[in-house]
VOZA-653675 format. One record per residue (C-alpha): chain; y, z, x. Coordinates in nm, 3 decimals, padded with zeros to 5 digits. Layout:
N
A, Y, Z, X .
...
! end
This chain:
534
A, 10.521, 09.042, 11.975 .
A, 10.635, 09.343, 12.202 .
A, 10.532, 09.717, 12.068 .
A, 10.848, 09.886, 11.929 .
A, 10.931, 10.199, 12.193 .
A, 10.972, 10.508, 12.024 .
A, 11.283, 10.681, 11.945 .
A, 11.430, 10.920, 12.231 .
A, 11.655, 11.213, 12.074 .
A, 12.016, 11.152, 12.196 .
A, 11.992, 11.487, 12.340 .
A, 11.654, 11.467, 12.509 .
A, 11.647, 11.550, 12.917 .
A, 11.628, 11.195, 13.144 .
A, 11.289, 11.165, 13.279 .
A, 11.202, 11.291, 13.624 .
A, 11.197, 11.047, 13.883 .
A, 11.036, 11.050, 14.253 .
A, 11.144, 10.800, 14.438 .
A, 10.974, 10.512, 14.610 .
A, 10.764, 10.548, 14.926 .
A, 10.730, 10.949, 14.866 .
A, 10.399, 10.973, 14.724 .
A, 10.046, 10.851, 14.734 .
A, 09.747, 10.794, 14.557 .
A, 09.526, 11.051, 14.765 .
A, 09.735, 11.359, 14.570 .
A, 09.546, 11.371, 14.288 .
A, 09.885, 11.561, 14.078 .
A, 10.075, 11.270, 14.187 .
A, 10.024, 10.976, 13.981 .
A, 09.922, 11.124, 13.660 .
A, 09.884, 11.020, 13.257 .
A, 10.176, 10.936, 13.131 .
A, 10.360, 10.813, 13.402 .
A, 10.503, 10.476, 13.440 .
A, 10.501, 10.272, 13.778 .
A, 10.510, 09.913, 13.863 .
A, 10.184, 09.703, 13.920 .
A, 10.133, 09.392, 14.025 .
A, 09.963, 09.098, 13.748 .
A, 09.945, 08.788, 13.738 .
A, 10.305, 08.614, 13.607 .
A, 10.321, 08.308, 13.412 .
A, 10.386, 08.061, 13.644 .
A, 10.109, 08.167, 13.851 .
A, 10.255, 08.370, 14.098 .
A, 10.251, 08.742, 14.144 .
A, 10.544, 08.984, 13.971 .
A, 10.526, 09.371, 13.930 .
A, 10.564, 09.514, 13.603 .
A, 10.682, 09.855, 13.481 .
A, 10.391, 10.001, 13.322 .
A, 10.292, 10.311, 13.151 .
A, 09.929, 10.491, 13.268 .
A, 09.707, 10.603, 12.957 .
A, 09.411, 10.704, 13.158 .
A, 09.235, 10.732, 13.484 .
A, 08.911, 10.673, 13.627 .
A, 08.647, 10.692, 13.905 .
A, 08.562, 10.352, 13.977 .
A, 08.232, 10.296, 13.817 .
A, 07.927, 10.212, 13.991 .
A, 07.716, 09.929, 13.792 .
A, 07.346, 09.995, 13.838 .
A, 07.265, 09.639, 13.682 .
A, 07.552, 09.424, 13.907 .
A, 07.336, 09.138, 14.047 .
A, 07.677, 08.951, 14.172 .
A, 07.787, 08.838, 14.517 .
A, 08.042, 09.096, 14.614 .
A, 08.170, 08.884, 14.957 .
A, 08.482, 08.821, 14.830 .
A, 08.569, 09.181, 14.730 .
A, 08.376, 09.365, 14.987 .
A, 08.709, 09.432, 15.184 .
A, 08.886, 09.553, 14.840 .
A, 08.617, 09.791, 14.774 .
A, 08.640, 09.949, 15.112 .
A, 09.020, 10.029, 15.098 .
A, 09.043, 10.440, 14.916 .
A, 09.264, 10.360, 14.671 .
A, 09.042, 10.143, 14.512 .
A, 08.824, 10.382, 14.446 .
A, 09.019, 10.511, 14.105 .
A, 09.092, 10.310, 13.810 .
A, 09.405, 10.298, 13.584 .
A, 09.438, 10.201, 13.195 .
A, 09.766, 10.091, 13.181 .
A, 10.001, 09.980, 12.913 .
A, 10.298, 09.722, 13.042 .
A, 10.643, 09.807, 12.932 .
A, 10.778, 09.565, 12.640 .
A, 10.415, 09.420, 12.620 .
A, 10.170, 09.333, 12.318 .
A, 09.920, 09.604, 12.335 .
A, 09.629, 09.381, 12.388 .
A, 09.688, 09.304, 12.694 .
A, 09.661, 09.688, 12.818 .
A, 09.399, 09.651, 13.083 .
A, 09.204, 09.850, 13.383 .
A, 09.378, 09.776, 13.719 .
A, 09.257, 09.883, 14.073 .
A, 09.462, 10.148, 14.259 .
A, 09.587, 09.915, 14.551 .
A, 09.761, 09.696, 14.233 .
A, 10.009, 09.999, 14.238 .
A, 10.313, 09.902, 14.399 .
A, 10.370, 10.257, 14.588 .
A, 10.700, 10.158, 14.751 .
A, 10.889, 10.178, 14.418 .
A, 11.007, 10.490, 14.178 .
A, 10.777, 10.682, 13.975 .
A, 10.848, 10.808, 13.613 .
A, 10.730, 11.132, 13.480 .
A, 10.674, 11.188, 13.157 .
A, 11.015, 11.337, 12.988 .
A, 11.001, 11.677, 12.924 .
A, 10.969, 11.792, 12.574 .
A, 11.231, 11.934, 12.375 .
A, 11.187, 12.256, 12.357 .
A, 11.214, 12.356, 11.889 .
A, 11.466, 12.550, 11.781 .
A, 11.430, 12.902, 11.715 .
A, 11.310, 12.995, 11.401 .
A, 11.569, 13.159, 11.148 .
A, 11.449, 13.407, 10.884 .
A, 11.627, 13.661, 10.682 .
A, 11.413, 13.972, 10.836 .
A, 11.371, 13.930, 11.181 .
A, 11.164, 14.270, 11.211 .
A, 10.928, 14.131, 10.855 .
A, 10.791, 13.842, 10.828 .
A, 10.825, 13.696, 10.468 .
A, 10.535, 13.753, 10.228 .
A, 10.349, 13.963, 10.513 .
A, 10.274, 14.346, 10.371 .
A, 10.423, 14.620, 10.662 .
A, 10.188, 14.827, 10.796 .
A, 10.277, 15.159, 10.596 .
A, 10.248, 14.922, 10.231 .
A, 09.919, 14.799, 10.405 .
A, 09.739, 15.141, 10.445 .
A, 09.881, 15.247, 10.064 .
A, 09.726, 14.926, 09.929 .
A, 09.384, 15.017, 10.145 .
A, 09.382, 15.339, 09.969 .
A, 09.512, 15.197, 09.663 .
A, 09.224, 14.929, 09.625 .
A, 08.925, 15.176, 09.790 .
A, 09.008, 15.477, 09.494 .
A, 09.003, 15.124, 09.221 .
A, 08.688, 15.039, 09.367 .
A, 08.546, 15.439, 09.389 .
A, 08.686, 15.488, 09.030 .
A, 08.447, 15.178, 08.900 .
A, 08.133, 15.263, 09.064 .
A, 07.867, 15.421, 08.984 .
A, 07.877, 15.825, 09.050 .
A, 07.801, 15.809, 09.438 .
A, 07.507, 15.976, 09.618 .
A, 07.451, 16.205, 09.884 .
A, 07.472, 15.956, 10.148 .
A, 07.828, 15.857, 10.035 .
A, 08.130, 15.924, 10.237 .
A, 08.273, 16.058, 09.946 .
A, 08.067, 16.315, 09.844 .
A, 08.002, 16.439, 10.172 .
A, 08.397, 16.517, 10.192 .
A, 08.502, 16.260, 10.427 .
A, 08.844, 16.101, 10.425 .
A, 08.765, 15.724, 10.297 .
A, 09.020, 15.588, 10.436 .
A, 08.924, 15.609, 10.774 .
A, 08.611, 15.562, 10.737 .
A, 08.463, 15.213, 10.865 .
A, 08.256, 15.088, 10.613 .
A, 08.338, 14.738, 10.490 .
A, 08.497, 14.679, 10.154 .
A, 08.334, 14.533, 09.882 .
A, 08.257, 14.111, 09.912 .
A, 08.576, 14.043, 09.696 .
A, 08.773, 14.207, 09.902 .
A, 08.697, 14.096, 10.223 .
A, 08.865, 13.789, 10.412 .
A, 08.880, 13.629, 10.762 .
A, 09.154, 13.676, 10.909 .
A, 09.291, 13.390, 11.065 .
A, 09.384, 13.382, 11.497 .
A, 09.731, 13.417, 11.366 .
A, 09.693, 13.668, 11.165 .
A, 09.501, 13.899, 11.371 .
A, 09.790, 13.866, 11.640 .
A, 10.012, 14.014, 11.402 .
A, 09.805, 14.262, 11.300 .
A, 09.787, 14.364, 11.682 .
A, 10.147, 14.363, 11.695 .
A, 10.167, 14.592, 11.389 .
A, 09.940, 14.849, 11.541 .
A, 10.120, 14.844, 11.893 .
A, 10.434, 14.943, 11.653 .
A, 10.353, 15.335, 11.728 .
A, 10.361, 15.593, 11.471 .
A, 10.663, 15.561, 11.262 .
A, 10.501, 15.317, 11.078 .
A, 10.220, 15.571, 10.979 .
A, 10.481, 15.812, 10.904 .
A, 10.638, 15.584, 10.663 .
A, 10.339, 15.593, 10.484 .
A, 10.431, 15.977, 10.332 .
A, 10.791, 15.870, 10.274 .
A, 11.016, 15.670, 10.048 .
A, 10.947, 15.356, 10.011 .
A, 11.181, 15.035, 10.176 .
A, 11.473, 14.933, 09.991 .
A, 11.611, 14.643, 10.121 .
A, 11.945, 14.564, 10.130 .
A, 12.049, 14.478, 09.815 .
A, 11.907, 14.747, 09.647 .
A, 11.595, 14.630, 09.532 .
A, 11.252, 14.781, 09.571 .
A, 11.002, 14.569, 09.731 .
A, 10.700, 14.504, 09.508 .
A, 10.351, 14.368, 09.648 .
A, 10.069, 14.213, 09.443 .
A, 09.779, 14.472, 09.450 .
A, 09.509, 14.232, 09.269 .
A, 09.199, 14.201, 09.431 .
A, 09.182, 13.827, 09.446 .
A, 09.189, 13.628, 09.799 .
A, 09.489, 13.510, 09.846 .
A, 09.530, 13.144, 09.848 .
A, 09.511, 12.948, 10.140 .
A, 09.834, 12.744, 10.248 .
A, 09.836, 12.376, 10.208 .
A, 09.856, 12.176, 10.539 .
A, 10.184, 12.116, 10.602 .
A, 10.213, 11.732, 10.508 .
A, 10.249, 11.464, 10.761 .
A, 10.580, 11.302, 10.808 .
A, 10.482, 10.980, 10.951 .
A, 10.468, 10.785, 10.623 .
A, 10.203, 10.506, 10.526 .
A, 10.458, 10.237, 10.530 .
A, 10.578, 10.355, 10.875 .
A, 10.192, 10.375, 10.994 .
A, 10.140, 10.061, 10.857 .
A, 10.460, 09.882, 11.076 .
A, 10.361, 10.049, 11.366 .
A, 09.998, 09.921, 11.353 .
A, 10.179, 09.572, 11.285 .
A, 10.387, 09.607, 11.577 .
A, 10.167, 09.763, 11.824 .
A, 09.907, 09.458, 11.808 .
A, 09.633, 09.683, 11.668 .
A, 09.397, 09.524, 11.446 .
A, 09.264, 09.897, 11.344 .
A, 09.438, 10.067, 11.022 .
A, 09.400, 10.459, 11.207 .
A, 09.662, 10.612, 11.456 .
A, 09.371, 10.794, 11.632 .
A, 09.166, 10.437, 11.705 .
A, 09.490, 10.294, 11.871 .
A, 09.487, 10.626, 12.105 .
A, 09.138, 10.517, 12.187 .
A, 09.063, 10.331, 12.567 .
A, 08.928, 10.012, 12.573 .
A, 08.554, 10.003, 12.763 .
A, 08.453, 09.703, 12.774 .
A, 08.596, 09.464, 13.029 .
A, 08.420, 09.136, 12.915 .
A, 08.169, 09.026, 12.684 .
A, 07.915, 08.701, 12.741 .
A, 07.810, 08.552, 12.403 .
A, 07.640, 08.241, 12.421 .
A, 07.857, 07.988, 12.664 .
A, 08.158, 08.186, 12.619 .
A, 08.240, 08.505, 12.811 .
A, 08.563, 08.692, 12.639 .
A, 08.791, 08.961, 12.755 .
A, 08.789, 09.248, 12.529 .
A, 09.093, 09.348, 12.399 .
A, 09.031, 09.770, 12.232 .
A, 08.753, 09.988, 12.226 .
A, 08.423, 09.941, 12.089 .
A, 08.128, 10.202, 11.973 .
A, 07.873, 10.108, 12.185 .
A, 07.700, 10.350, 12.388 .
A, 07.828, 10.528, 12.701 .
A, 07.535, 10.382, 12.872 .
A, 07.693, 10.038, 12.845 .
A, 08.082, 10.097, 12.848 .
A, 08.254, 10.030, 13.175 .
A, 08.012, 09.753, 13.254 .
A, 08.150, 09.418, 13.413 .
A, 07.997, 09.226, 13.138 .
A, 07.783, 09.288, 12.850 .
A, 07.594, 09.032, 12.733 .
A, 07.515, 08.987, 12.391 .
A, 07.280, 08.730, 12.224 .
A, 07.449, 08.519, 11.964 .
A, 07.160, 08.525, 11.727 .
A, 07.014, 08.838, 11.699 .
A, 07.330, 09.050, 11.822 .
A, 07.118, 09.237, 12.040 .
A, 07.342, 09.331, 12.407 .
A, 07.221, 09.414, 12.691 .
A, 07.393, 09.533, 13.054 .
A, 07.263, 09.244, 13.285 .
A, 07.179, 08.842, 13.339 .
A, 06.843, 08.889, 13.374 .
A, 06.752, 09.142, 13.119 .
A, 06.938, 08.892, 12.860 .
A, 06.757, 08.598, 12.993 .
A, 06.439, 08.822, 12.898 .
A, 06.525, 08.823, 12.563 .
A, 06.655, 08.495, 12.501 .
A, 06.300, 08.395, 12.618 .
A, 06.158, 08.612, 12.313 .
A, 06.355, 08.613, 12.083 .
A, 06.291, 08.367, 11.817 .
A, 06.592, 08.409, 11.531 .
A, 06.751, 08.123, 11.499 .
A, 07.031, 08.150, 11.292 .
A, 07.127, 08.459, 11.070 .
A, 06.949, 08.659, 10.814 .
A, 06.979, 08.605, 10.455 .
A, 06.985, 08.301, 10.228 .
A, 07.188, 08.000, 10.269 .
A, 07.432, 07.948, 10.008 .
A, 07.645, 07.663, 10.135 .
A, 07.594, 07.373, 10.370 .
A, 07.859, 07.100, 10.465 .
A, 07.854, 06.881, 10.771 .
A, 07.787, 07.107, 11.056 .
A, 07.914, 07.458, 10.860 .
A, 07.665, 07.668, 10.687 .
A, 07.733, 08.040, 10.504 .
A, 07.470, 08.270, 10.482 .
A, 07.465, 08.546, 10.214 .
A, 07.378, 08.906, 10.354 .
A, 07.318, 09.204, 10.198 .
A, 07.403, 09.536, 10.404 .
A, 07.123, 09.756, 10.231 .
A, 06.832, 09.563, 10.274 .
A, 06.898, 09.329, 10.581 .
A, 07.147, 09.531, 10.810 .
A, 07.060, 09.862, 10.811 .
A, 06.851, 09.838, 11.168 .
A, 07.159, 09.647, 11.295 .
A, 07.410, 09.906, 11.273 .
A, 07.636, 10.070, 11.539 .
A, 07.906, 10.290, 11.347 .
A, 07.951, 10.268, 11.004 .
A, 07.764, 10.237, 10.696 .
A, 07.688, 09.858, 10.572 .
A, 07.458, 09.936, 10.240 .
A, 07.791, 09.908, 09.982 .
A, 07.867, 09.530, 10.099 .
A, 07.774, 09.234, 10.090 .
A, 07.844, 08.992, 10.367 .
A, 07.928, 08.616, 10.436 .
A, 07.882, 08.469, 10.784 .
A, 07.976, 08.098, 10.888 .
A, 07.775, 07.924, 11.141 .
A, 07.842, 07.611, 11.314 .
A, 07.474, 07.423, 11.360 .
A, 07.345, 07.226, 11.611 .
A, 07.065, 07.144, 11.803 .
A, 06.980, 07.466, 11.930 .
A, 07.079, 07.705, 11.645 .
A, 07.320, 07.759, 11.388 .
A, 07.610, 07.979, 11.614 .
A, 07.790, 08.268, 11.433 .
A, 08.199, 08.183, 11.393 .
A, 08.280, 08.453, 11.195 .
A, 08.244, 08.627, 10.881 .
A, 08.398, 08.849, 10.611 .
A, 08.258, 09.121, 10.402 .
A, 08.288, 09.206, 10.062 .
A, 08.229, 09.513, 09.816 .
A, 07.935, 09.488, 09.590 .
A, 08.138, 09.699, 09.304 .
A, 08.503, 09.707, 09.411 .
A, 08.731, 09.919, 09.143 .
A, 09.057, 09.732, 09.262 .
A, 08.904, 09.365, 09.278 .
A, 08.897, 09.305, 09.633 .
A, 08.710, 09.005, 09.764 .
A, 08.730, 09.071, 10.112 .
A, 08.672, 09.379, 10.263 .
A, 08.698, 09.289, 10.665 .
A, 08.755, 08.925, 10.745 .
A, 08.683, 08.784, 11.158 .
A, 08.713, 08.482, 11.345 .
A, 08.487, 08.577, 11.675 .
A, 08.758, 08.494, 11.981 .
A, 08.576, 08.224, 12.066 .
A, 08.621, 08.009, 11.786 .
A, 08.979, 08.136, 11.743 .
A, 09.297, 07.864, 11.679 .
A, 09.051, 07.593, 11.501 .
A, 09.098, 07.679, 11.155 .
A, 08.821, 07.885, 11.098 .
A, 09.007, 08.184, 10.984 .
A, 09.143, 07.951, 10.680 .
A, 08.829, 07.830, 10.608 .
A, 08.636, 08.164, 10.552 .
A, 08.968, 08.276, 10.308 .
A, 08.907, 07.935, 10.117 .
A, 08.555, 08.059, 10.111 .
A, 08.613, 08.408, 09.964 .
A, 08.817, 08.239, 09.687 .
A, 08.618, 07.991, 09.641 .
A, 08.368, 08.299, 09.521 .
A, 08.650, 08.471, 09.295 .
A, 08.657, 08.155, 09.120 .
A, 08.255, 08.118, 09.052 .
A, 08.268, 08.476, 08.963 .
A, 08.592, 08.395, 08.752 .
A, 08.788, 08.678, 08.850 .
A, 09.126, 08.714, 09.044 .
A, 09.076, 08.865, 09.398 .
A, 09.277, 08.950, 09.669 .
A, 09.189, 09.144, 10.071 .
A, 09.167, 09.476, 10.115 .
A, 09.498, 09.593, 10.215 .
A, 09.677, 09.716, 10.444 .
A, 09.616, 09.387, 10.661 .
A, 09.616, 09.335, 11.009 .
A, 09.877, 09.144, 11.172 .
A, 09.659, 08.826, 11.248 .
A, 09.552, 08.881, 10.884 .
A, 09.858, 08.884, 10.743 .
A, 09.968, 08.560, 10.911 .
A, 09.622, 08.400, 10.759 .
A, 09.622, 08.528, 10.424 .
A, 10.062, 08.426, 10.420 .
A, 09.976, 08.100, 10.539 .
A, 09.647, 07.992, 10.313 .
A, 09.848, 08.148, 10.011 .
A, 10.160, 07.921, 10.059 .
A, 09.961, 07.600, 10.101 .
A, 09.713, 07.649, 09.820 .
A, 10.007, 07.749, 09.618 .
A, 10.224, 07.367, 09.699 .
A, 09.924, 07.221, 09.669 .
A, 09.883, 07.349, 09.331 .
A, 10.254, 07.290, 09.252 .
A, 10.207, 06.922, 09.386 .
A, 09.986, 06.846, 09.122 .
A, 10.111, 06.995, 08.787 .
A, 10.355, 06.839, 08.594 .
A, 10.766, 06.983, 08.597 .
A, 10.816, 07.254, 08.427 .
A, 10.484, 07.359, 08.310 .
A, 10.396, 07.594, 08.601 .
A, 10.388, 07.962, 08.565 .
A, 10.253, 08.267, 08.773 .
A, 09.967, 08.341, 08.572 .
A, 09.894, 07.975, 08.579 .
A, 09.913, 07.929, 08.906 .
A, 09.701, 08.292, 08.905 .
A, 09.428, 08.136, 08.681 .
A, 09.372, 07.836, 08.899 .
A, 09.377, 07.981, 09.252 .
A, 09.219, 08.312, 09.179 .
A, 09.541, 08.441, 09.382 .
A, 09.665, 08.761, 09.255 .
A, 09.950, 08.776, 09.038 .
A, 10.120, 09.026, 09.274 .
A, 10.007, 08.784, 09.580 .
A, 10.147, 08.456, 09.425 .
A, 10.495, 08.646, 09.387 .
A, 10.505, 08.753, 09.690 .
A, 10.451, 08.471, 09.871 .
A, 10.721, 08.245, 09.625 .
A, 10.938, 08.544, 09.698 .
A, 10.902, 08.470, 10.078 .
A, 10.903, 08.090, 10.061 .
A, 11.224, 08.103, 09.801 .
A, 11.045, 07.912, 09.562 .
A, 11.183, 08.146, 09.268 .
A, 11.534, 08.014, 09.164 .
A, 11.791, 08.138, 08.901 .
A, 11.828, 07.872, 08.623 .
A, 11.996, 07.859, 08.267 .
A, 11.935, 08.262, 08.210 .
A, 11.574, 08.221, 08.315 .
A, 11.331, 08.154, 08.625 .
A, 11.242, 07.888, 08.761 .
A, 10.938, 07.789, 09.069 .
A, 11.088, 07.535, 09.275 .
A, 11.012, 07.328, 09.594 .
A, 11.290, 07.333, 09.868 .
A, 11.345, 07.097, 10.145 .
A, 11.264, 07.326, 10.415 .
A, 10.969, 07.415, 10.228 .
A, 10.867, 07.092, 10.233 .
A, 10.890, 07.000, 10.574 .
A, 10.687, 07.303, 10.736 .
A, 10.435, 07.183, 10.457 .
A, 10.439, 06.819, 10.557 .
A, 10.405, 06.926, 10.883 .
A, 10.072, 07.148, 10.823 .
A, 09.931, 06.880, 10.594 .
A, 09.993, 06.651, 10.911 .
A, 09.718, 06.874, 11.125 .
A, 09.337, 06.791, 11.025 .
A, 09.139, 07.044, 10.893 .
A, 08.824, 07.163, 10.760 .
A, 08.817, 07.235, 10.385 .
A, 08.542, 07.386, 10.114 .
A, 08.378, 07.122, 09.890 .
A, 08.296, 07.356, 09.594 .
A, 07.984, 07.095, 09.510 .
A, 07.825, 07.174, 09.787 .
A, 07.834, 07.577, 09.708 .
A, 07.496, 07.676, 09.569 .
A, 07.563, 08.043, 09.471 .
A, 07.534, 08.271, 09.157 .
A, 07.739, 08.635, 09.157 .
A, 07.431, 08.852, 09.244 .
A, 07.472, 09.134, 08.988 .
A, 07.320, 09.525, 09.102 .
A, 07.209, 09.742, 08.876 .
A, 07.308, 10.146, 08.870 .
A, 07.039, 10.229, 09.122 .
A, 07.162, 09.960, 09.340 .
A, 07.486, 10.083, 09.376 .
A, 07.391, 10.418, 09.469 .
A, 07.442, 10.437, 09.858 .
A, 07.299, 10.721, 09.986 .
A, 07.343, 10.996, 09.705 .
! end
């Protein structure tokens, strides 16, 4: 699935292009952010294509303190100067998770550059009073309201003393004491550069100030609020990119994040080792700045603990003596074991980012000899006002394309239903998340269908018996075109095409829950429990 280019304005200015074989890398002002170029990657038949692609960000290569490698086989690429910078590229009419940090010589310097287009410059604003801004008091109004408010606030004082300006015959109004605390404001960087503008205006506007007051041009005398209050503050103009718009994009982009600014955000991590498997990273993570940019980071799959080279890992791993995660077991079939977690009293030393004290949280673990190996996991709210059961939900990359993404949403229902409630995942959803949830909800629901006699199923039966949402069981009937027009009334139905795709997933093996072997009561937190940090 390709990102969605944005929308150019049919009027907008073509982009500025320098042709091939004109510039080089050594000018630093000539291959900039925001440009696009063609790159060399690997194609899919093996061979090697160049791809438009657009540059997010540039680098110094960096220099890894802890690199223990043999460097023979890039000891001539590391000599040549244009390796020496790094680019974060995005490829044109590519899924975003494959943007990735190439070396300089990748650039393929013999073909056109694109600039960034230029931006349209906004149209000039229109207002009725070019020479006034709307709502904004003129300078001669200003200094009557000055005096105006300074003879109120004289008049209900006390009867001054000596040392006041007004006794001692001294014209108040130019004097620079500050008003009183109600009356006093902060004028905004805007503001003040209008008020600089108004006293550059010269002297007729002090003149005006023993004159007739403005009529405008109708006829009708302009009248100004002399109260003392502040005036209000203007609302943030709101923003026009709309949730289900942000949502699409997000969908469409490949981002797994739900926030605009966490998309803008450059991958650094190249590769991660966890246990046997070493992973390409696909967006940015919070770790440290000590250990972004690394080669690999190594992470133990026990303990979570990372560290920046081999042999500090192998260190650890000789040390460390967790086994398998924290927290009781709850369920334990075969080689698959969940492990209850509570984020308050077992994570808190384990945290990077965000807070973990208001959730619970369920992690899978395939056993074996040598540990039980974390697969994945989902969290869930400990009081949740809209009756999620899943807060974040992750297969680890690893263990990705086995079925262990259905098994953990089997698993979170499989706790609706001991705690008897209806649940449903935190929305929006993530693309891969969608796909899950779409898929387990379809196949639990023809299962269910399967079983119960014609014409005594119902949504809120189905509901009842899955745990499934109301709203989620019609939506995914609505998808599958289960719901069919019959006799002046509705009917859930099973088509052939429906059918077939179902036959067909029934035909792949797969793990499943066995609900007997689920030893688990709904843990139930008091007031003080549920106070996180107040």
């Amino acid at each position: 699935m390709a990102p969605q280019a944005p929308a150019v304005p049919a009027d907008a200015p073509p982009p500025p292009i320098t042709a091939g074989g004109t510039y080089s890398l050594q000018a630093c002002a000539t291959v900039s952010v925001g440009c696009k170029i063609y790159i060399r990657r690997p194609g899919p038949d093996g061979k090697e294509e160049e791809r438009l692609a657009e540059i997010l960000s540039i680098r110094d290569k960096p220099n890894n303190p802890y690199a223990r490698r043999a460097r023979s086989s890039t000891a001539d690429e590391s000599t040549k100067p244009e390796d020496q910078r790094e680019f974060f590229v995005h490829w044109e009419h590519f899924n975003k998770r494959l943007d990735d940090w190439v070396s300089g010589s990748r650039l393929v310097l013999s073909r056109d550059l694109e600039w960034p287009r230029p931006k349209v410059p906004p149209p000039p604003k229109k207002s009725a009073t070019p020479s006034k801004k709307p709502g904004k008091l003129p300078k001669s109004k200003a200094n009557l309201l000055k005096k105006a408010t300074s003879n109120a606030t004289m008049a209900a004082s006390p009867t001054p003393g000596p040392s006041t300006p007004a006794a001692m015959g001294l014209d108040y109004s130019a004097s620079p004491s500050p008003a009183p605390p109600s009356l006093k404001r902060k004028a905004p960087p805007d503001e003040e550069e209008e008020e600089e503008e108004e006293d550059a205006e010269g002297e007729d506007a002090d003149a005006d100030a023993e004159g007739e007051m403005d009529v405008d041009e109708e006829g009708d005398i302009e009248t100004y609020d002399l109260s003392l209050q502040e005036p209000t503050a203007e609302s943030p103009a709101s923003n026009s990119f709309s949730k289900e718009q942000e949502i699409e994009k997000l969908r469409t982009s490949g981002s797994m994040t739900q926030s605009i600014s966490e998309i803008a955000r450059v991958k650094n991590l190249n590769r991660i080792q966890m246990g046997k498997h070493e992973v390409d990273a696909w967006y940015f993570s919070p770790y440290p700045k000590e250990y972004a940019h690394l080669p690999v980071l190594y992470i133990c799959e026990f303990c979570l603990s990372f560290f920046p080279s081999h042999m500090m890992f192998s260190r650890h791993r000789q040390r460390c003596t967790m086994l398998h995660p924290p927290g009781n077991e709850i369920y334990r079939h075969e080689d698959i074991s969940f492990y209850e977690i509570d984020g308050k009293r077992q994570l808190t030393c384990k945290t990077l980012y965000y807070d973990v004290t208001p959730f619970m949280y369920y992690v899978m673990a395939k056993r074996d000899s040598s540990g039980c190996h974390i697969i994945g996991y989902f969290s869930k709210e400990k009081e949740s006002a809209e009756n999620y059961n899943v807060a974040c939900i992750l297969t680890l990359p690893q263990h990705q394309r086995h079925g262990y993404g259905k098994l953990l949403i089997e698993f979170s229902y499989e706790l609706s239903k001991k705690e008897l409630k209806l649940g449903s995942p935190e929305k929006p959803l993530s693309d891969l998340g969608l796909l899950g949830y779409r898929a387990y909800w379809a196949e639990t629901i023809i299962d269910l269908l399967l079983t119960i006699p014609e014409g005594e199923s119902s949504i809120d039966e189905i509901a009842q018996k899955t745990s499934i949402t109301h709203a989620d069981v019609m939506n995914t009937c609505t998808t599958l075109q289960l719901i069919k027009h019959y006799k002046g009334g509705h009917v859930i139905c099973l088509n052939n095409q429906v059918m077939e795709k179902y036959n067909k997933t029934k035909a792949k093996k797969r793990r499943r829950i066995h609900p007997e072997f689920l030893k688990w009561k709904p843990p139930v937190f008091t007031r003080e429990q549920l106070r996180f940090g107040f």
